[in-house]
C-alpha positions as CSV (number, residue, x, y, z in Angstrom):
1,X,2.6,6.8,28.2
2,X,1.2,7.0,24.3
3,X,-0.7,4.1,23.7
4,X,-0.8,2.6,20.3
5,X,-3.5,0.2,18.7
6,X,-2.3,-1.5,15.2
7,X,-5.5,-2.8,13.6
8,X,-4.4,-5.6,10.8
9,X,-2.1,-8.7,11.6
10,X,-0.8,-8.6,8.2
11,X,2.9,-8.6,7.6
12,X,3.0,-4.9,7.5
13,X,0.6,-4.3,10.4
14,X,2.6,-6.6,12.5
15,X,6.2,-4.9,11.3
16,X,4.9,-1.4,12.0
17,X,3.5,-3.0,15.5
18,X,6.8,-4.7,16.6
19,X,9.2,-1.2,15.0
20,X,6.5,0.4,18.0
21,X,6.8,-1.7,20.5
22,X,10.5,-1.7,20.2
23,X,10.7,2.3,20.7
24,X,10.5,1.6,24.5
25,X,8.4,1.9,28.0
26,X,6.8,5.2,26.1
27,X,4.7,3.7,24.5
28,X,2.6,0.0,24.8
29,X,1.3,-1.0,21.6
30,X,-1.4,-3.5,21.1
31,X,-1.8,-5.4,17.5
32,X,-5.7,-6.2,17.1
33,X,-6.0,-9.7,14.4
34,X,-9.1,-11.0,13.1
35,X,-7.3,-14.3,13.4
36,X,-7.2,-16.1,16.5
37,X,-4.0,-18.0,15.9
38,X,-2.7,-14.6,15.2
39,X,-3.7,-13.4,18.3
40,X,-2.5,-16.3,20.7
41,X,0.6,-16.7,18.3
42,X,1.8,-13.1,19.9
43,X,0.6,-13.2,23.1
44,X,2.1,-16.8,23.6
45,X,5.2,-16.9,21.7
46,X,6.0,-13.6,20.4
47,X,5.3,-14.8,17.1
48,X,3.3,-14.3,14.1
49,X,4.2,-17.4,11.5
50,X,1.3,-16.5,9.7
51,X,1.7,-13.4,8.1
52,X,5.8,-12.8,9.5
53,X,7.1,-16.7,9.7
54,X,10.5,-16.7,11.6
55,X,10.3,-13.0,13.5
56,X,10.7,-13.3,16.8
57,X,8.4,-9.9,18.1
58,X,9.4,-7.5,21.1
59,X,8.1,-9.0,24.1
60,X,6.0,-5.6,25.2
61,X,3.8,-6.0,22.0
62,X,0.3,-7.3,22.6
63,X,-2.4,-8.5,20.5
64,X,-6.0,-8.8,20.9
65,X,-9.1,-9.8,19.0
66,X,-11.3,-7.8,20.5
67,X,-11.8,-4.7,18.5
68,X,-13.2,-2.2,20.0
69,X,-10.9,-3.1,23.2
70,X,-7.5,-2.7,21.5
71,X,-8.9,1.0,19.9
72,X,-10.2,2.2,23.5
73,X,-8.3,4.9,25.2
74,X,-5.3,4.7,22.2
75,X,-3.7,8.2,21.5
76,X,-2.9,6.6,18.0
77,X,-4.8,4.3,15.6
78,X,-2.8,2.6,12.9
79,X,-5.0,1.5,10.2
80,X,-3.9,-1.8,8.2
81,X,-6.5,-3.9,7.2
82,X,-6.2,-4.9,3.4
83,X,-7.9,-1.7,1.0
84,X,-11.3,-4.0,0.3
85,X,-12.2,-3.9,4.1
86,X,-11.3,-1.0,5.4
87,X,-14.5,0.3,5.2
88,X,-16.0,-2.7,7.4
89,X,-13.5,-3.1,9.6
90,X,-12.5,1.1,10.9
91,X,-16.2,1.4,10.5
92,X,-16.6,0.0,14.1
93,X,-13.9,1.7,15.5
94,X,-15.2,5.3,15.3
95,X,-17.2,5.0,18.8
96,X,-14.6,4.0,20.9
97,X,-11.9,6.7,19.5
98,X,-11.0,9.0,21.9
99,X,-11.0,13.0,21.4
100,X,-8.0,14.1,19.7
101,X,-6.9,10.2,18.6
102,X,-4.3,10.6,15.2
103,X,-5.6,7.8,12.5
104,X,-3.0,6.8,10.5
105,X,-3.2,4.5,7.0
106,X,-0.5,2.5,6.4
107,X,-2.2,0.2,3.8
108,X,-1.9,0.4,0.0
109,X,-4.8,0.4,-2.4
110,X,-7.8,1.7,-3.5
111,X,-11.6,1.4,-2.4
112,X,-12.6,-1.1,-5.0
113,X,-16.5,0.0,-5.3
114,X,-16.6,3.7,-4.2
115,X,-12.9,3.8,-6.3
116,X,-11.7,6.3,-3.6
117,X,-8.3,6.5,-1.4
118,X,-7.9,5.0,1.8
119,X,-7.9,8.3,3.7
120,X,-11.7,9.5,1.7
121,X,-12.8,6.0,3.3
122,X,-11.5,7.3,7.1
123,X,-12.8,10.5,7.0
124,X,-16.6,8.3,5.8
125,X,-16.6,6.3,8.8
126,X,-15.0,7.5,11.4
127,X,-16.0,10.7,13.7
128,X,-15.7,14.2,12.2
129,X,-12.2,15.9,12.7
130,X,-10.1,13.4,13.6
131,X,-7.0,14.0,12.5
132,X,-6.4,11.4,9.7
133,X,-2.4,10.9,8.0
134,X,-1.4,8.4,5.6
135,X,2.3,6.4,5.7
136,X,3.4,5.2,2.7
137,X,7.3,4.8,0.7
138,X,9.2,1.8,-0.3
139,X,9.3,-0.5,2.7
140,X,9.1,-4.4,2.7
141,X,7.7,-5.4,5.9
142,X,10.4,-8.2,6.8
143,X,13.3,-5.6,6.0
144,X,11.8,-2.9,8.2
145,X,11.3,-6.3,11.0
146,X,15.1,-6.6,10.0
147,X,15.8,-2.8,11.2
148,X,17.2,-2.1,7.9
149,X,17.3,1.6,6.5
150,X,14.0,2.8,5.5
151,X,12.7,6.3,4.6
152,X,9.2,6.8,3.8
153,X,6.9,9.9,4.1
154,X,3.9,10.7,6.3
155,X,1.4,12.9,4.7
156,X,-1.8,14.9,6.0
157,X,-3.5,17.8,4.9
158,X,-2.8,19.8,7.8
159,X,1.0,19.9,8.5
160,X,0.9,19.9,11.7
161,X,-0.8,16.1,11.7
162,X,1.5,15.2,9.3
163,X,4.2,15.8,11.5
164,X,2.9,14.3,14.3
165,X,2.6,11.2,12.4
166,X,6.3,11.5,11.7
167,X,7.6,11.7,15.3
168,X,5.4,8.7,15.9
169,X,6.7,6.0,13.4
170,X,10.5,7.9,13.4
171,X,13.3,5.6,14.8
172,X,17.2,5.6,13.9
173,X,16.4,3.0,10.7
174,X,13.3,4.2,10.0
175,X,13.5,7.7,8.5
176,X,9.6,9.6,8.4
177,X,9.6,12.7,5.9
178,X,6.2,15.0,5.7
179,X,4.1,15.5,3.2
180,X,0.9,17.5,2.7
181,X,-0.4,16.0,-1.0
182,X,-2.4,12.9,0.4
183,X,-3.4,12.0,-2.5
184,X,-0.5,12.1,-4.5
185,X,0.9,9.7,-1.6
186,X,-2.1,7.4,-1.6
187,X,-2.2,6.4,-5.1
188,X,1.5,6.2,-5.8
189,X,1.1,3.6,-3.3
190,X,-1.9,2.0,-5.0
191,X,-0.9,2.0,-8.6
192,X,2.7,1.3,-8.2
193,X,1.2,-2.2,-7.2
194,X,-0.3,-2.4,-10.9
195,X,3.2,-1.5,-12.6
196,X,4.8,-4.2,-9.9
197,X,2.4,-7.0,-11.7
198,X,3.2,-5.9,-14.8
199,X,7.0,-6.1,-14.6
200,X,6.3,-9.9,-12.5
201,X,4.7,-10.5,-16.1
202,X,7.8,-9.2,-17.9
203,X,9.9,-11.2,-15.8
204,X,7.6,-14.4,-16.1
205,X,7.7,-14.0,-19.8
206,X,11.7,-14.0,-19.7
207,X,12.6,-10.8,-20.8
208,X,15.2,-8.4,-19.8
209,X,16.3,-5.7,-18.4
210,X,15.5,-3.2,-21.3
211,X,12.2,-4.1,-21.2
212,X,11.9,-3.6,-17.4
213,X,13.5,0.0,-17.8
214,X,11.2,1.2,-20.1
215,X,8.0,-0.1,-18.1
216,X,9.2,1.4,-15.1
217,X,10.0,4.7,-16.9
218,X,6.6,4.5,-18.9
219,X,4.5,3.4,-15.6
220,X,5.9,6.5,-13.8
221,X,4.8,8.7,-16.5
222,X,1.5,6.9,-16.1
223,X,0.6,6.9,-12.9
224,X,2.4,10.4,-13.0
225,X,-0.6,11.5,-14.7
226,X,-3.3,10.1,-13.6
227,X,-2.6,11.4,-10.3
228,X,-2.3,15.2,-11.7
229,X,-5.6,14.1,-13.3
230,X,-7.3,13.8,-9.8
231,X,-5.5,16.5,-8.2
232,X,-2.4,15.7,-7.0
233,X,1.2,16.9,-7.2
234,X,3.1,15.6,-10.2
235,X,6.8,16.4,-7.7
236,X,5.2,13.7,-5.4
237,X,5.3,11.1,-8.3
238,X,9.1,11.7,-8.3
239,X,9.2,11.0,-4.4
240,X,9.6,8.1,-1.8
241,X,6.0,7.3,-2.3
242,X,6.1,7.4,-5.9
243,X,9.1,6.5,-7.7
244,X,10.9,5.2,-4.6
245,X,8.2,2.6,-3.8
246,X,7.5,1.8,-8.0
247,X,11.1,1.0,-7.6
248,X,10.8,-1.6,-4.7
249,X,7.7,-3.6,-5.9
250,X,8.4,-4.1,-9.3
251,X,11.8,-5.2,-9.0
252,X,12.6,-6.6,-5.2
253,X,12.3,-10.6,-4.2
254,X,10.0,-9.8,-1.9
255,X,7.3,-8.4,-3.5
256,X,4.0,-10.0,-3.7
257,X,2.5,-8.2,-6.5
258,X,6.0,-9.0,-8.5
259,X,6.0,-12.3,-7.5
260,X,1.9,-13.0,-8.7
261,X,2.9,-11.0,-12.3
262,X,5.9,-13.6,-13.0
263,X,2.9,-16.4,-12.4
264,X,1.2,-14.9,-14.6
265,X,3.7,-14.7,-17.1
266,X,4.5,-18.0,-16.6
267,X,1.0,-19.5,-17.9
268,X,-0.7,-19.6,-14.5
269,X,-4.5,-18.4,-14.3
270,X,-5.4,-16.1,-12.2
271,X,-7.4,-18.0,-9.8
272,X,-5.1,-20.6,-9.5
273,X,-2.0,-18.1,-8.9
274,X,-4.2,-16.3,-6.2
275,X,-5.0,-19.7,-4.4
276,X,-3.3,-20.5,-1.1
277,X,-1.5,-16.9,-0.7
278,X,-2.1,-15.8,2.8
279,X,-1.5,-12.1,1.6
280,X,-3.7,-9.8,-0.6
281,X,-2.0,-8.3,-3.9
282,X,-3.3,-5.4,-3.7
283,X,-2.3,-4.2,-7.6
284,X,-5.5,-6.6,-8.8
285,X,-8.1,-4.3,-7.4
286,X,-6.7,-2.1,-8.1
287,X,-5.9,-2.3,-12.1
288,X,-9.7,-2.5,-12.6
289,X,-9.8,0.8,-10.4
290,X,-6.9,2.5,-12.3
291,X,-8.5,2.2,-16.0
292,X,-12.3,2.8,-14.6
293,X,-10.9,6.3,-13.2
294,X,-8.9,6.9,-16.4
295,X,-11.9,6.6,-18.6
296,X,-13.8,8.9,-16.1
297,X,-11.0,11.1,-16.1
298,X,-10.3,10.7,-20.0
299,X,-6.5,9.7,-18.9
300,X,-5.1,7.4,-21.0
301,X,-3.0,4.3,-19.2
302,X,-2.3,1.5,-21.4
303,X,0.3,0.0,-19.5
304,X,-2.8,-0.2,-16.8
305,X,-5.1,-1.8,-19.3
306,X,-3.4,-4.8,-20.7
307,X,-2.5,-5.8,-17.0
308,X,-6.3,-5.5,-17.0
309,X,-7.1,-7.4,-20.1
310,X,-4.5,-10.0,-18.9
311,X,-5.9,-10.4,-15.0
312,X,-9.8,-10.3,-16.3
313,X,-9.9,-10.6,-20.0
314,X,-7.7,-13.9,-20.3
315,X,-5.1,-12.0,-22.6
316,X,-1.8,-13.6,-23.1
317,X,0.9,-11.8,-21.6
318,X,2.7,-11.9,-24.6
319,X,0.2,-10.4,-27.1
320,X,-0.7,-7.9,-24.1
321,X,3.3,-6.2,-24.7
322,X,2.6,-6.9,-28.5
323,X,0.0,-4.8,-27.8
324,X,1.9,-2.1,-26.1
325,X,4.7,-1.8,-27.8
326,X,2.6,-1.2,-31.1
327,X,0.4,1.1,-30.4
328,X,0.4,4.8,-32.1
329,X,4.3,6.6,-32.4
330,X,4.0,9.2,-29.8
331,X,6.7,11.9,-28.6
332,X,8.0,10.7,-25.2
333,X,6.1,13.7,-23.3
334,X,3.0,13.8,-24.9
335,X,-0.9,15.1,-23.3
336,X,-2.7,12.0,-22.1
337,X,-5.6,13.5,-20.8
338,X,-6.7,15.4,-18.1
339,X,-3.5,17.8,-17.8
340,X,-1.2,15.2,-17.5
341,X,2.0,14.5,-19.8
């Protein structure tokens, strides 16, 4: 029998825990929480109304709030604590991993301090050469709960891992492709998040669909080449993980990076938007991340830095696309820096 911890009772976390637990008597999968309502909510009821309200969870799915107990003797660790703690939280795993034990990252975002992937932070804290993948594509938790169609991509450096990491996760409505450009598949994940808020903004601000088309178009090209910048694969950009989950967060209901941009747009402050939401939006962080690496990088992302100015500088949404859409006449493909076009 495989046996599967999930660590992170978030909405994904829990998803990815329940689309396990439904694969059969193969494998038992147990869901550590840091929240103890979390915990019991599972164990007792099958249940998880705090981060999944109304999704009744396979009956073999455990949860535990004992970390170090749910990691021990597990063939696979899913990581899915929220980007900021990552660090803190797989940091204490790393003892209690078995030889051999595939890591995978399922969460979205960027190291806020260290400005690094998700996958950089795994291999930090956790023992040398353990095989580390990351999962990422367009997939809203409460549709893949709902067993609808889903294809995303598992990525590691070696292969091999990779595709380990797609027999795992594979089921007949979730489709698993490899991938060997990590990076490329971490930050289309992270930055799409920063385009999503921007196109809430649009939204919030009343505009249309034009406007939507071309900051989706432009955002890919952005993100597009930032990521060649730092060394990925510009023909991931145009992938699940890149364009295919752009697609999904800046324009589906469901979306809580969307949903916090059309807030924004609306008039709301930052603070107060942010206030009582149970789940992180990850594209805040990581906006700040995006334009600190593109000065470092000498990348240039303006759709990245009016979100910015707007999130931290107090910049009205509407003078932030004033802002955008006059700026210097420029030939569609153009050099922005670092390689990228």
């Amino acid at each position: 029998m495989t046996r599967i911890a999930v660590i992170g009772g978030g909405a994904w976390g829990t998803a990815l825990a329940d689309l396990l637990a439904r694969k059969g008597a193969s494998q038992s999968v147990t869901l550590w929480a840091r929240e103890p309502e979390v915990v019991d909510g599972i164990n007792r009821d099958h249940m998880n109304p705090t981060f999944l309200p109304g999704a009744a969870l396979d009956q073999r799915l455990r949860a535990s709030g004992d970390l170090e107990q749910a990691v021990r003797g597990a063939d696979v660790v899913v990581s899915s604590p929220p980007s900021h703690v990552v660090r803190q939280v797989m940091g204490q795993v790393g003892a209690a991993l078995g030889r051999g034990t595939l890591v995978v990252s399922v969460s979205k975002g960027l190291e806020p301090e260290r400005l690094t992937t998700l996958s950089c932070v795994l291999g930090e804290v956790l023992p040398r050469g353990v095989p580390i993948a990351v999962l990422s594509g367009p997939s809203f938790a409460q549709e893949v709960y709902q067993q609808q169609p889903t294809a995303v991509v598992a990525a590691a450096l070696d292969h091999d891992v990779a595709q380990r990491a797609q027999q795992v996760f594979s089921t007949s409505y979730f489709r698993v492709y490899s991938h060997t450009d990590v990076l490329g598949v971490e930050l289309g994940g992270a930055l799409k998040n920063v385009i999503a808020l921007a196109a809430g903004i649009l939204e919030g601000l009343g505009l249309g669909h034009n406007t939507r088309a071309a900051l989706l178009t432009r955002g890919l090209a952005e993100i597009t080449r930032l990521g060649v910048a730092l060394g990925a694969e510009p023909a991931t950009f145009a992938g699940l993980a890149g364009m295919g989950d752009l697609i999904l967060t800046a324009t589906g209901p469901l979306s809580r990076n969307r949903s916090l941009g059309v807030e924004l747009g609306r008039g709301t402050a930052l603070a107060d938007a942010l206030a009582g939401r149970a789940s992180v939006a990850e594209g805040v962080n990581t906006a700040r991340a995006a334009v600190t690496l593109g000065v470092r990088h000498g990348v240039e992302l303006p759709i990245a830095g009016q979100v910015t100015e707007v999130l931290f500088g107090g910049k009205p949404p509407r003078q932030a696309v004033a802002d955008l859409m006059e700026r210097e006449l420029k030939a569609e493909q153009w050099s922005g820096g670092g390689g990228g076009r």
